[in-house]
C-alpha positions in Angstrom: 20.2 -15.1 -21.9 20.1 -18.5 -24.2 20.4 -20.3 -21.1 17.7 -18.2 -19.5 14.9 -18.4 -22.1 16.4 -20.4 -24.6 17.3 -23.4 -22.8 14.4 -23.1 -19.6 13.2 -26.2 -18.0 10.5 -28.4 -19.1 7.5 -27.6 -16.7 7.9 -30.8 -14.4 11.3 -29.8 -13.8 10.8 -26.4 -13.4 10.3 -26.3 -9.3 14.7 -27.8 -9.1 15.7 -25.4 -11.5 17.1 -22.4 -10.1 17.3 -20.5 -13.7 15.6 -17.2 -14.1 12.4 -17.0 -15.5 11.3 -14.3 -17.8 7.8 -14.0 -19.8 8.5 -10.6 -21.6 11.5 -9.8 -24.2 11.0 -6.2 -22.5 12.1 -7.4 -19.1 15.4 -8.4 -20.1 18.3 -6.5 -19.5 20.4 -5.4 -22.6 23.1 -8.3 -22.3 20.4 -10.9 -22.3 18.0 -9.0 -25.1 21.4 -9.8 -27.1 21.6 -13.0 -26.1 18.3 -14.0 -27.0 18.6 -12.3 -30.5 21.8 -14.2 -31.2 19.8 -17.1 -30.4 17.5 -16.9 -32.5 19.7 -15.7 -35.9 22.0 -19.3 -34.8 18.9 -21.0 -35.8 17.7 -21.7 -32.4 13.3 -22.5 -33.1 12.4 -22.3 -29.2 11.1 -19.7 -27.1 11.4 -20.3 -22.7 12.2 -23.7 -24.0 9.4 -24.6 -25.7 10.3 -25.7 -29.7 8.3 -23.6 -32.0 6.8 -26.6 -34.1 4.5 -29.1 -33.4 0.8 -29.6 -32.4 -0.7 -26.1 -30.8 -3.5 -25.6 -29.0 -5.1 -21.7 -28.9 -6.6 -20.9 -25.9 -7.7 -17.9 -23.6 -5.9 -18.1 -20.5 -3.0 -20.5 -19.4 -0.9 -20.1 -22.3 2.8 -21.2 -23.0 3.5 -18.4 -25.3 1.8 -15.0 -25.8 1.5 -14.1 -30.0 1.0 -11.5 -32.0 0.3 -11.5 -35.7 1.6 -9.3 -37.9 2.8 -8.3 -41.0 6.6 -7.5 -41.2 9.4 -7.8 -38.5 8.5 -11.1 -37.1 10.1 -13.2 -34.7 8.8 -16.8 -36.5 7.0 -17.4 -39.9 4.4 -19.9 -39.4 2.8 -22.4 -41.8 -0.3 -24.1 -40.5 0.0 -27.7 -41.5 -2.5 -30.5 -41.3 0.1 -33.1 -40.6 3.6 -34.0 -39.7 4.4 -30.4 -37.8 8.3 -31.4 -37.7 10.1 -28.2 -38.8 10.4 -24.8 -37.5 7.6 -22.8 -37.9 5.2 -25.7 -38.8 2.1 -25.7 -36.6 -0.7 -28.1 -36.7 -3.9 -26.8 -34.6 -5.6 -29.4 -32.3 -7.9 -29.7 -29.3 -6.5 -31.3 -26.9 -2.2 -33.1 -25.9 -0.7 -30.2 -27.7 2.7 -29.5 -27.4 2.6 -26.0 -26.5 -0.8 -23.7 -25.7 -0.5 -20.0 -27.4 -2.9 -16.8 -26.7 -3.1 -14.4 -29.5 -2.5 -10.9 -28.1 -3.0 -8.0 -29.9 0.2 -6.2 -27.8 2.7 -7.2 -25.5 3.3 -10.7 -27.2 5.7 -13.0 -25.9 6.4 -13.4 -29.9 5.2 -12.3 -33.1 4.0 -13.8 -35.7 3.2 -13.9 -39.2 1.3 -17.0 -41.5 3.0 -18.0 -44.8 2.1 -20.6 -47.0 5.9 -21.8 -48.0 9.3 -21.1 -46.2 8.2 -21.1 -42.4 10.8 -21.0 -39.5 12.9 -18.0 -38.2 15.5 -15.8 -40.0 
């Protein structure tokens, strides 16, 4: 599964690649729901390829990555930063050249998510 979600194709290259590609943890058989798990606890900050840090853009439709907020039991702790979005879990919201787009969802989230002020990143 790491190389199915975890290590996907940047989107220009995506039309050679002859990996598998899944939008929805749910659609994964067990052996690759493991494999993305173990992914994620080896320190791995991406999702379908796409490093969870940087500049973000929130929009309707067209998103990279579906999110939900919540409380407890998230995938990636998130810390909204006004500059230098170069660590796991830092985000810095702009308009327009992001490096990934995200829809919040309120179920059925590619991810979930929750905002902290210190100690972003995944555990």
């Amino acid at each position: 599964m790491a190389c199915i979600l975890m290590s996907a194709m940047p989107p220009g290259n995506q039309k050679n690649s002859k990996r598998k590609k899944i939008s929805r943890f749910s659609l994964l058989d067990k052996k690759e729901q493991k494999e993305f798990i173990q992914a994620l606890k080896d320190g791995k900050c991406e999702y379908k390829g796409i490093k969870l840090w940087g500049e973000v853009e929130f929009v309707d439709a067209f998103e990279d990555i579906s999110i939900e907020y919540v409380d407890a039991f998230e995938d990636i702790s998130v810390k909204f930063v006004d500059a230098f979005p170069d660590e796991c879990g830092g985000w810095q919201k702009v308009d327009a050249f992001p490096n990934f787009t995200v829809k919040v969802v309120n179920s059925f989230a590619d991810i979930t998510v929750k905002e902290v002020d210190a100690s972003p990143g995944m555990d």
